[in-house]
C-alpha positions as CSV (number, residue, x, y, z in Angstrom):
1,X,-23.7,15.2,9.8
2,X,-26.4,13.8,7.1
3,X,-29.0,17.0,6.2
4,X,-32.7,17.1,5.7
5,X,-31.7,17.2,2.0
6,X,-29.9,13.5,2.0
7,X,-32.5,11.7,4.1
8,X,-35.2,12.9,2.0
9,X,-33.2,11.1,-1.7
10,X,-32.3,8.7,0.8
11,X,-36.5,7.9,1.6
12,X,-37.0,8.7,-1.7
13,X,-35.0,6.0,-3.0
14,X,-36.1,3.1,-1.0
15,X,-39.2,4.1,-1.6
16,X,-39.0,3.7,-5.7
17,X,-36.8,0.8,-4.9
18,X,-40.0,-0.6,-2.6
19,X,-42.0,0.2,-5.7
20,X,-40.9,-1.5,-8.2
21,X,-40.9,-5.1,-5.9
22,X,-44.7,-4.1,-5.0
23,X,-45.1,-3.9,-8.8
24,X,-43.5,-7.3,-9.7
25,X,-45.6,-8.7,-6.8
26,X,-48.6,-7.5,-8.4
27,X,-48.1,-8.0,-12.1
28,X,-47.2,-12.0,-10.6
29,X,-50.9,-11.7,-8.4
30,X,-52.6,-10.8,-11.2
31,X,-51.3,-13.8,-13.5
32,X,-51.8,-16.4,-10.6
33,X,-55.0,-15.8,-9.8
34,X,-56.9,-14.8,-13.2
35,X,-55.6,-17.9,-14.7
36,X,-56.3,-22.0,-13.6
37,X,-54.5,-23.2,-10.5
38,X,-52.9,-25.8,-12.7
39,X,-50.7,-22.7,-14.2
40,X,-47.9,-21.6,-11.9
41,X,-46.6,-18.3,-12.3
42,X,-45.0,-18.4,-8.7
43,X,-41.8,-19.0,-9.9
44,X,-41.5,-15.5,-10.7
45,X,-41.4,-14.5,-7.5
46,X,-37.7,-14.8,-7.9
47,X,-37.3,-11.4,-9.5
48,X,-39.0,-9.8,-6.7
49,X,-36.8,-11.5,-4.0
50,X,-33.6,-11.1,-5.6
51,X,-34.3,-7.5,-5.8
52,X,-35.1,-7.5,-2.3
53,X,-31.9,-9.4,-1.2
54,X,-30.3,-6.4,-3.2
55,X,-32.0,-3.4,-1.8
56,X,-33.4,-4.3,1.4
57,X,-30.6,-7.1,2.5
58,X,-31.3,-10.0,4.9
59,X,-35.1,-9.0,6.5
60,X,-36.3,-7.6,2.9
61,X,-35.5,-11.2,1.7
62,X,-37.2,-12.8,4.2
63,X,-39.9,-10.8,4.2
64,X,-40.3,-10.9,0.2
65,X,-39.8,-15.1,0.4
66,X,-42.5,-15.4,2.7
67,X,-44.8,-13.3,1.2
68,X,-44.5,-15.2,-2.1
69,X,-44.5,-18.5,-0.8
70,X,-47.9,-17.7,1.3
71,X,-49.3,-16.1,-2.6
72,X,-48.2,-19.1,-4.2
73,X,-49.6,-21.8,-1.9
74,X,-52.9,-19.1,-1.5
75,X,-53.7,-19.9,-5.2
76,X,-54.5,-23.7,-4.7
77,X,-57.9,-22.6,-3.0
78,X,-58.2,-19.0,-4.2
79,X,-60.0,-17.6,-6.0
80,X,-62.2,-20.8,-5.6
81,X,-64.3,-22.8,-7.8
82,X,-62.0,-25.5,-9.1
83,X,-61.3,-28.8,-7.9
84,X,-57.8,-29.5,-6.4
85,X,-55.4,-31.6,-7.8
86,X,-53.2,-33.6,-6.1
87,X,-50.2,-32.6,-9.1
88,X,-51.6,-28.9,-8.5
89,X,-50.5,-29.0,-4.9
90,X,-47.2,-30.4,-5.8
91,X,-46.2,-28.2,-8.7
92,X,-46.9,-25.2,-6.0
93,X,-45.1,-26.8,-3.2
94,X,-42.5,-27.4,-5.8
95,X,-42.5,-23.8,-6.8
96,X,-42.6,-23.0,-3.0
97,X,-39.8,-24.7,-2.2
98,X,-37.6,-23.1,-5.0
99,X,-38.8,-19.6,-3.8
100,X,-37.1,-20.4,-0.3
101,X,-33.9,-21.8,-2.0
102,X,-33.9,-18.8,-4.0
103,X,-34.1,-16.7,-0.8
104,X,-31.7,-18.6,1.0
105,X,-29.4,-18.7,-1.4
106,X,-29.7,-14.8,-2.7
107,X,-29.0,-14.2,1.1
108,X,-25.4,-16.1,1.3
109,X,-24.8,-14.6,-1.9
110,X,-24.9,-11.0,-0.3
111,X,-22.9,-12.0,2.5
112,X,-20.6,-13.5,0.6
113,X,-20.2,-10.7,-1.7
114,X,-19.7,-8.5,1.4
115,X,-16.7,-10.5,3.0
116,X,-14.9,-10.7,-0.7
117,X,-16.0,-6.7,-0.6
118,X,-14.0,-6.4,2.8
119,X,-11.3,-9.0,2.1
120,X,-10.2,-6.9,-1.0
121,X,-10.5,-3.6,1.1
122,X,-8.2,-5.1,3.6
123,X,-5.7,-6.3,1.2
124,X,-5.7,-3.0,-0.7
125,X,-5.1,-1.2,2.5
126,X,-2.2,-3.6,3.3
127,X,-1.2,-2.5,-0.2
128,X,-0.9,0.7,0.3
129,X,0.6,0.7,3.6
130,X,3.1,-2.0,2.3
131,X,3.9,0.7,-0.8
132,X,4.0,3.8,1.9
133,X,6.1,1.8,4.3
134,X,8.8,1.0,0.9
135,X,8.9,4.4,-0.2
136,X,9.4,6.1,2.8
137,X,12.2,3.3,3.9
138,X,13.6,4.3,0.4
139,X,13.6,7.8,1.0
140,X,15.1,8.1,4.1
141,X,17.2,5.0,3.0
142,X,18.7,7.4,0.5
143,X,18.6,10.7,2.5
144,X,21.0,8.7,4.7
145,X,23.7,8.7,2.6
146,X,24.7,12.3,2.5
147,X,25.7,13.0,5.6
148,X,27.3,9.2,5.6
149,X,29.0,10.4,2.6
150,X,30.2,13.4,4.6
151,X,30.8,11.9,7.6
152,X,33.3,9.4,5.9
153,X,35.2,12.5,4.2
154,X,35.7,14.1,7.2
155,X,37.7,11.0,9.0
156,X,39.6,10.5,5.9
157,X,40.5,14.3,6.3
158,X,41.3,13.8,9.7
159,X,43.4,10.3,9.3
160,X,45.1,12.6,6.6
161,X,46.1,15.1,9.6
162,X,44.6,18.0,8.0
163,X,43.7,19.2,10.9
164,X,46.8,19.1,12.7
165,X,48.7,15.8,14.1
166,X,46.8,12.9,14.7
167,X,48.5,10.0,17.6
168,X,48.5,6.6,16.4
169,X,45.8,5.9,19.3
170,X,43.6,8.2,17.7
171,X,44.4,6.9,14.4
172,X,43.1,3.7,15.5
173,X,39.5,5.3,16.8
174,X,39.5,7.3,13.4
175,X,40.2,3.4,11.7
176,X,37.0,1.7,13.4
177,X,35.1,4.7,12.7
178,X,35.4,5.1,9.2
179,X,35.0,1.3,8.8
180,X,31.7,1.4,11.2
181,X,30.8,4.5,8.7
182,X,31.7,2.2,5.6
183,X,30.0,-0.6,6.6
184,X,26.6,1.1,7.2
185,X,27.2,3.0,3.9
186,X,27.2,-0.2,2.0
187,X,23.7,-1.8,4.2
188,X,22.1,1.4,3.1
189,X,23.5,0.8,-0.7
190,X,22.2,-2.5,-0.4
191,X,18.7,-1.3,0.9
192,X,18.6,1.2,-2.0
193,X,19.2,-1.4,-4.3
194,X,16.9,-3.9,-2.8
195,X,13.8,-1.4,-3.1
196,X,15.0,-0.8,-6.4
197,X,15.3,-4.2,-7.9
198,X,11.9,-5.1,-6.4
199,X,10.2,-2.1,-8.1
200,X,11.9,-1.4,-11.1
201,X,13.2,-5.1,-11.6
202,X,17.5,-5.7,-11.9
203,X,18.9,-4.1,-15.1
204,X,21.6,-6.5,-16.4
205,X,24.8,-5.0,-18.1
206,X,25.5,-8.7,-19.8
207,X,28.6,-9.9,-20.8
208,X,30.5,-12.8,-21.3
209,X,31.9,-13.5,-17.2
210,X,34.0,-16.2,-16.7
211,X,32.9,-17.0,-13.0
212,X,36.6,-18.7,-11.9
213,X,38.5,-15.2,-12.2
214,X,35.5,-13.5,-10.4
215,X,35.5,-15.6,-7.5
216,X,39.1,-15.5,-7.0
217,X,38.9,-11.9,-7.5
218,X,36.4,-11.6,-4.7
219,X,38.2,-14.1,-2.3
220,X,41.9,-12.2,-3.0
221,X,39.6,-8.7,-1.6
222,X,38.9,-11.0,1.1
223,X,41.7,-12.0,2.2
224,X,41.9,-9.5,5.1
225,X,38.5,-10.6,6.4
226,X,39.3,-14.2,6.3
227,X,43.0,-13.7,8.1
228,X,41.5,-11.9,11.2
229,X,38.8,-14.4,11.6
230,X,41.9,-17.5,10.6
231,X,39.7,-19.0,8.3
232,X,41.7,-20.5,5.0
233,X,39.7,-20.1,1.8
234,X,40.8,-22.7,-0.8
235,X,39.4,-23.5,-4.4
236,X,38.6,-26.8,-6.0
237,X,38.2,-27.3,-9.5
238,X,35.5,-30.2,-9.7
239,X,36.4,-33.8,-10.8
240,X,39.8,-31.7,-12.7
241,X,43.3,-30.8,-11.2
242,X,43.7,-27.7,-13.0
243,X,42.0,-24.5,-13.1
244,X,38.9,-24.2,-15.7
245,X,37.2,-21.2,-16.5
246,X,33.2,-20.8,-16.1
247,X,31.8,-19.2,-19.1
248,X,28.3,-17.2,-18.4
249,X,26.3,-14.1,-20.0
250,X,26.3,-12.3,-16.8
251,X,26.8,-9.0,-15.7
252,X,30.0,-8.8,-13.5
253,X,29.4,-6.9,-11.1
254,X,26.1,-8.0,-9.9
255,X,27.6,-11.5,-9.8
256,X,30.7,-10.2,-7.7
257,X,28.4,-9.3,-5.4
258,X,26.5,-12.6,-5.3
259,X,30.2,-14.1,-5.1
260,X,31.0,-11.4,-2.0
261,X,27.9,-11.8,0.4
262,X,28.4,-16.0,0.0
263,X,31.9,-15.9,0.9
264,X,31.5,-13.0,3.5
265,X,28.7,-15.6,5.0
266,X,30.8,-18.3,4.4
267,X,33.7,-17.0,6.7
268,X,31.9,-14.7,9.6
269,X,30.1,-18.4,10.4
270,X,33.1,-20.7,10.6
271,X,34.9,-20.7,13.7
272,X,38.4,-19.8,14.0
273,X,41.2,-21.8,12.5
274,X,38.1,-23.2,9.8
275,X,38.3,-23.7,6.2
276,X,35.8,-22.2,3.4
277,X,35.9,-24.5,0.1
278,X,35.1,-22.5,-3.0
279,X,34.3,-25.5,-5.9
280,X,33.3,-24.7,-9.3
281,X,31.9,-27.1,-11.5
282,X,31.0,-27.2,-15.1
283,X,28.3,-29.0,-16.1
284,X,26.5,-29.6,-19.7
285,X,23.5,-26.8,-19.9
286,X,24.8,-25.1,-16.4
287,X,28.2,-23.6,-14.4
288,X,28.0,-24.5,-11.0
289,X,29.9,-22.2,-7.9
290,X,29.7,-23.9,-4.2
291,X,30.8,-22.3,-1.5
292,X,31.5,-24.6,1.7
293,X,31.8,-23.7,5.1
294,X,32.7,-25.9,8.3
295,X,30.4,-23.9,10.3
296,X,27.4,-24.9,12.7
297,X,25.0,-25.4,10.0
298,X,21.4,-24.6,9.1
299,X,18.3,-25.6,11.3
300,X,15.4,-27.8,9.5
301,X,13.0,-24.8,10.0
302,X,15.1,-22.2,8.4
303,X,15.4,-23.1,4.8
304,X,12.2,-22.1,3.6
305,X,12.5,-18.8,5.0
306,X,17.1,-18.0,4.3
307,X,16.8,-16.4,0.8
308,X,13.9,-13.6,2.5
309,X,14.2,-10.3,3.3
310,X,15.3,-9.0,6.8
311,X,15.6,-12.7,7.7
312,X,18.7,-13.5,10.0
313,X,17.9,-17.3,11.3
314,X,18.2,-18.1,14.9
315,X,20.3,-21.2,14.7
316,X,23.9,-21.7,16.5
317,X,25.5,-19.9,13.8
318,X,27.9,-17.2,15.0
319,X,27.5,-14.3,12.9
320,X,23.9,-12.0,12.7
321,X,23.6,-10.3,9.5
322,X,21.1,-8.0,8.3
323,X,19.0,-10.3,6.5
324,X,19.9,-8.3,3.0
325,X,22.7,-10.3,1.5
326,X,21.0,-13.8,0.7
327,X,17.8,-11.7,-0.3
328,X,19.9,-9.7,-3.1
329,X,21.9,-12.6,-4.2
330,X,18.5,-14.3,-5.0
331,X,17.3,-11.2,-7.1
332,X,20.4,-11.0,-8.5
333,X,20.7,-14.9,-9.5
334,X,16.7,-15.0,-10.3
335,X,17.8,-11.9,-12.9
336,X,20.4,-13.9,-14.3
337,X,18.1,-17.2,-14.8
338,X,19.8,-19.3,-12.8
339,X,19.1,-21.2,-9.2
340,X,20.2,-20.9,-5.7
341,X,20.3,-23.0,-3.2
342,X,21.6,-24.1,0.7
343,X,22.5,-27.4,2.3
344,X,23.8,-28.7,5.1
345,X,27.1,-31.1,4.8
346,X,27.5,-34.1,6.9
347,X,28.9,-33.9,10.0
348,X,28.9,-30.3,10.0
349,X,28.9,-27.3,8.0
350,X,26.6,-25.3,5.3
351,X,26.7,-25.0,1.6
352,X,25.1,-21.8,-0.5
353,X,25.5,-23.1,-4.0
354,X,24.1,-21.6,-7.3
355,X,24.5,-21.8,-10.8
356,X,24.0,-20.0,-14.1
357,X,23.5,-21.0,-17.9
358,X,26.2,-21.5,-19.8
359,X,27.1,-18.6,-22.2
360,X,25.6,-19.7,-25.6
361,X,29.1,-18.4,-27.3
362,X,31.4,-20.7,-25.1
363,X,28.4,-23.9,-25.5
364,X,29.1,-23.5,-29.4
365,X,32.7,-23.5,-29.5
366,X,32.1,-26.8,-26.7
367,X,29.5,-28.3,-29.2
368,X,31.9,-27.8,-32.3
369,X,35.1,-29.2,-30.9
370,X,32.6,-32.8,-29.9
């Protein structure tokens, strides 16, 4: 509730406000009219009305510009006594007219000022709900893993019939639940790291990788995955017959996990009894990995939007994912100053491709032997 106290500075304001435009208006009064009618002092009326505009808003600027536009076109025939001028009357309907633009104008200015005032109050409330909405998902993102943690202990203690004999039927329950437990362990690893990298950026532990070793590395872990869905993974060495290695700085196991979420995409959207191509190419300034699928391929509409967070598509694909993988394989690749990419391969089928400098020590040695 406003007190006595705060409408009384409140009144007290306006009124030295109201003041000091009554006291430009005057000091402008007295020039006009104790000097020739040929001498326009009008023009400073501007003061007044832009201070007006500033105190009073759109009717004190109104009010103001009419005021000084009636004083300045006044002073052609007052105080009287001198003959008027044709250029008199148009240096004062010249002046008049620039006190109205000046009105007009100090009046879009205000509202202007006001909608860039509220545009950047509504973006730094979105801010800070956006930052409130990451840390709590972070928190709870991470308070989640405890009793995951736990939970996953317990079936392995259980699996391990420390609790007494376990049948093979309930071995098999124990089985999906500890890799139902597993699974949601690593999306809320992947969560964690997400909010991480996006905050504190992607620390890089770089060494020299040579990408051929990694992605067999990752496609031999695989190898389970891709037999229950019978999808054959298969490498191809570029325009060469035998296996090369990719030299990058890289950090391994950032890149293994670029190398895991592609394939792992790769094979949940190929169809049974379908192929996924790994094909690793070295080029002059760049080492190139593509992996291939045989799969439905990617809709027109979805390629701007594949490498975003929480984003799962809504083409024929088969398999839904959280929308996390592609997200972090771009933070990851971004980190590592490289590019990635999707196509679609004629007939049918998608390709996630990306591909990293060369490691400055292997693109001497290359340089030397030419």
């Amino acid at each position: 509730m406003v007190s006595l106290k705060d409408n009384f500075l409140a009144y007290k304001s306006h009124l030295s406000r109201f003041s000091i435009i009554f006291g430009l208006f005057i000091g402008v009064i007295l020039m006009e009219y104790s000097t020739p009618n040929d001498y326009v002092f009008g023009y400073l009326y501007s003061g007044a009305i832009l201070l007006a505009n500033a105190w009073f808003g759109r009717v004190g600027t109104l009010l103001a510009t009419v005021i000084a536009v009636c004083l300045t076109i006044l002073n052609i025939w007052l105080p009287g006594g001198e003959l008027t001028k044709p250029s008199t009357v148009a240096n004062r309907a010249i002046a008049s007219m620039a006190l109205i633009v000046t009105g007009i104008l100090s009046d879009r200015l205000r509202t202007s000022q006001a909608a860039i005032a509220l545009t950047r109050a509504k973006l730094e409330s979105q801010e800070e709900l956006v930052r409130l909405r990451e840390d709590f998902a972070s928190t709870l993102t991470h308070d989640l893993k405890t009793p995951l943690l736990g939970a996953i202990e317990t079936i392995k203690a259980f699996q391990q019939e420390k609790f007494g004999v376990v049948s093979p039927p309930q071995q098999q329950v124990l089985a999906t639940m500890s890799r139902s437990h597993v699974t949601s362990l690593q999306l809320l690893e992947t969560l964690l790291d997400i909010y991480r990298n996006d905050t504190e950026g992607i620390k890089l532990d770089l060494i020299p990788v040579d990408l051929t070793s990694l992605a067999e590395e990752v496609a031999s872990n695989l190898t389970e995955l891709a037999a229950n869905r019978r999808v054959h993974i298969s490498f191809n060495y570029g325009d060469s017959n035998w296996r090369r290695a990719l030299w990058v700085q890289g950090d391994a196991l950032q890149l293994q996990r670029v190398l895991n979420n592609l394939l792992v995409n790769a094979i949940n959207h190929c169809r049974r009894g379908d192929r996924v191509e790994v094909v690793l190419e070295p080029q002059t300034s760049y080492q190139v990995i593509k992996i291939l699928d045989t799969g439905a391929g990617i809709q027109p509409e979805e390629f701007p939007h594949l490498f975003e967070r929480f984003y799962q598509g809504h083409s024929s694909r088969q398999a839904k994912g959280s929308g996390l993988g592609l997200y972090l394989s771009r933070q990851i690749i971004a980190a590592h100053n490289g590019i990635i990419w999707a196509e679609n391969r004629i007939p049918s089928g998608a390709m996630f491709a990306f591909k990293l400098p060369v490691s400055s020590e292997r693109l001497e040695i290359i340089t030397t032997h030419n």
